[in-house]
C-alpha positions in Angstrom: 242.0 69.1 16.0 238.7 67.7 14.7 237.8 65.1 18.0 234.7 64.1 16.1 237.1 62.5 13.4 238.4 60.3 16.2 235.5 59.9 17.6 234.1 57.8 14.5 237.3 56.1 14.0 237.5 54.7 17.4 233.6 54.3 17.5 232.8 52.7 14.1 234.8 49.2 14.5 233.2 48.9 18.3 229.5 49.8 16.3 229.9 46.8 14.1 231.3 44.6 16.7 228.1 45.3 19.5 225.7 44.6 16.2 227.5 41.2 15.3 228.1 39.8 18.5 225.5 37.5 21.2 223.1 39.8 23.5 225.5 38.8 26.5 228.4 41.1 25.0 226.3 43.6 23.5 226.1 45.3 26.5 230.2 46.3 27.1 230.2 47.7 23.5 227.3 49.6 24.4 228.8 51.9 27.1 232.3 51.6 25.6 230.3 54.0 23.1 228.7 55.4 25.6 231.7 56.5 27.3 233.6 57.7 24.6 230.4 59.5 23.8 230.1 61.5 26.8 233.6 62.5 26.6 233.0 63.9 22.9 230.2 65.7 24.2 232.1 67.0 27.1 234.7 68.7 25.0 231.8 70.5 23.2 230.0 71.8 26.6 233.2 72.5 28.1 234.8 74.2 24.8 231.0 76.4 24.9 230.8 77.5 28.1 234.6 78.4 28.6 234.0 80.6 25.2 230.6 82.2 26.7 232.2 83.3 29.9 235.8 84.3 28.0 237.7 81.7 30.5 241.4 81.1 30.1 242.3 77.6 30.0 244.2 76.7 32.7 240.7 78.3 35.1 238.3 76.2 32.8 240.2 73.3 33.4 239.6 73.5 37.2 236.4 75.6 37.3 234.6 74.1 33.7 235.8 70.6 33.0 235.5 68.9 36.3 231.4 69.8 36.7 230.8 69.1 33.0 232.7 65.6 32.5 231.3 64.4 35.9 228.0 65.1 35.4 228.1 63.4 31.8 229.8 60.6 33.2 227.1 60.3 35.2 224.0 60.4 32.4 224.3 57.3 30.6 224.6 55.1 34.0 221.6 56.9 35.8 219.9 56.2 32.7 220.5 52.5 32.9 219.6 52.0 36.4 216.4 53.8 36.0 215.3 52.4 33.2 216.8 49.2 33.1 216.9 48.2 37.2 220.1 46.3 36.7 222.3 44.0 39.2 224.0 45.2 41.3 226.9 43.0 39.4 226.0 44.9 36.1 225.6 47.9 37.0 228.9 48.2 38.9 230.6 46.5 35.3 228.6 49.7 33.6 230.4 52.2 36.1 233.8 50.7 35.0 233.6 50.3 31.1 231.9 53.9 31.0 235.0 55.7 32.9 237.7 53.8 31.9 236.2 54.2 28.4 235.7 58.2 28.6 239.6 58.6 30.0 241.0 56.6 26.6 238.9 58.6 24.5 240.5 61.8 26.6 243.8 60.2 26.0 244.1 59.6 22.7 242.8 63.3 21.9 245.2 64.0 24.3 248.3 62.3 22.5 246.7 63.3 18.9 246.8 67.0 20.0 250.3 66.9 22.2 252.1 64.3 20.3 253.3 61.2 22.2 257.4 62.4 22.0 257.9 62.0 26.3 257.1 58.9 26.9 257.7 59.7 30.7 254.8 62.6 30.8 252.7 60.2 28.9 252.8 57.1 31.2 252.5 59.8 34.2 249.3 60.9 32.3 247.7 57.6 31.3 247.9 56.3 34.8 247.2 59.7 36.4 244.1 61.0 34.1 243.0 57.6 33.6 242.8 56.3 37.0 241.2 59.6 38.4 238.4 59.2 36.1 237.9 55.4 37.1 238.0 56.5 40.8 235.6 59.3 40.4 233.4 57.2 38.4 233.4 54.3 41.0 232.6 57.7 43.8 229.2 58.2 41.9 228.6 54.8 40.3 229.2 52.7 43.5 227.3 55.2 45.7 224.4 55.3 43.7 224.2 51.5 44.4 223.9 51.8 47.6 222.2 54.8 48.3 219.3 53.3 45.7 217.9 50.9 48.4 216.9 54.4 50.4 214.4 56.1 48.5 214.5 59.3 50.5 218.2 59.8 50.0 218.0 59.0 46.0 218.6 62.7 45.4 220.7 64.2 47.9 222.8 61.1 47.9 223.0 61.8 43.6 223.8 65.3 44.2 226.5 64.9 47.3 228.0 62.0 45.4 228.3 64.4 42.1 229.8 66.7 44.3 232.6 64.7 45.6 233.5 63.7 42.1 233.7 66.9 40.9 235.8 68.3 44.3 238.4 65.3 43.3 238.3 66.1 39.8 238.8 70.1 40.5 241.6 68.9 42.9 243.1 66.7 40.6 243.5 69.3 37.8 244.8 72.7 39.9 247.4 70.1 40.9 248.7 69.3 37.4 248.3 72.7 36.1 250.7 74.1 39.2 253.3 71.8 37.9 256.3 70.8 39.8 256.4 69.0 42.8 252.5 69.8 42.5 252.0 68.3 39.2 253.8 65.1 40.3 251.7 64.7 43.2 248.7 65.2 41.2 249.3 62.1 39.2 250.2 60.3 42.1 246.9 60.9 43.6 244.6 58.9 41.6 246.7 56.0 42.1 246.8 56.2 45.6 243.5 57.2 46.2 242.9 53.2 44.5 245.1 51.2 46.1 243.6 52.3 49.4 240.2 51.7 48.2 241.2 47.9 47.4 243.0 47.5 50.8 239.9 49.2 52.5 236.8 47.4 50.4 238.8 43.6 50.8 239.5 44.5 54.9 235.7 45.4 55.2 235.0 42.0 53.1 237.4 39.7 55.2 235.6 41.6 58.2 231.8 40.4 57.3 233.1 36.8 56.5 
């Protein structure tokens, strides 16, 4: 399977649209590239180092992938909020469009490589891989946010934040590949893991009000 051949397929209409429409929009076409991007080059890294070290793939999936996606995940928004010093509002609409954005891309390789015949497995997967991405890019995204306004914590806060991503992700994936009752707590996790986040985030809100 030739991802890169998807990769410009998906990429080229979303190319022409961020150059045609207003400034305002630009910017979601922007890091819906940027996601898909990152996931393009995590295949590579991952696919390199899981060849240099002679790694089966069931152990790259839980030792390989989770470090490398994470951390890619994680380039393009650093990037914005040091260079451009966003709001808060924008930067947390960046987190979003480049998770979500990297888990369709994994998706749709997924589905071009697997085939789409169990329609069960496949809605287990969207809302499983999908969501776990989203939540572990809101873990880094959202906690950079905060942990910006201390200056002394910028890089421990980066690197523990990173860390927790990655622990989730690891998680996520030895759960799937011990399939069974395993596996179909492994997709339910993601889910879960987000609707207690909402409950939690809109107590704390009605709480400050």
């Amino acid at each position: 399977m030739y991802i890169e051949n998807i990769f410009v397929c998906v990429a080229a209409p979303m190319l022409v649209a961020a150059i045609c429409c207003g400034r305002e929009q630009r910017s979601f076409y922007i890091f819906t590239l940027a996601g898909e991007g990152m996931c393009l080059l995590s295949a590579y890294i991952s696919t390199f180092f899981a060849g240099l070290y002679d790694t089966e793939t069931a152990l790259a999936a839980i030792e390989i992938t989770p470090v490398v996606e994470e951390v890619m995940k994680l380039l393009p928004l650093l990037f914005y909020i040091l260079v451009f010093e966003p709001e808060r509002k924008k930067a947390r609409n960046a987190t979003l469009i480049i998770a979500s954005t990297f888990a369709v891309f994994e998706n749709i390789c997924w589905l071009v490589e697997h085939g789409s015949g169990d329609l069960t497995y496949i809605l287990l997967r969207g809302f499983g891989t999908g969501v776990m991405h989203i939540v572990c890019g809101i873990v880094v995204g959202y906690g950079l946010l905060f942990i910006w306004d201390y200056p002394w914590l910028k890089a421990a806060g980066t690197f523990g934040l990173l860390c927790m991503a990655i622990t989730y992700h690891a998680i996520y994936n030895v759960l799937l590949y011990a399939g069974g009752t395993a596996q179909n707590i492994g997709f339910a996790l993601p889910l879960v893991t987000a609707f207690a986040g909402i409950i939690i985030v809109r107590r704390v809100r009605e709480t400050a009000r």
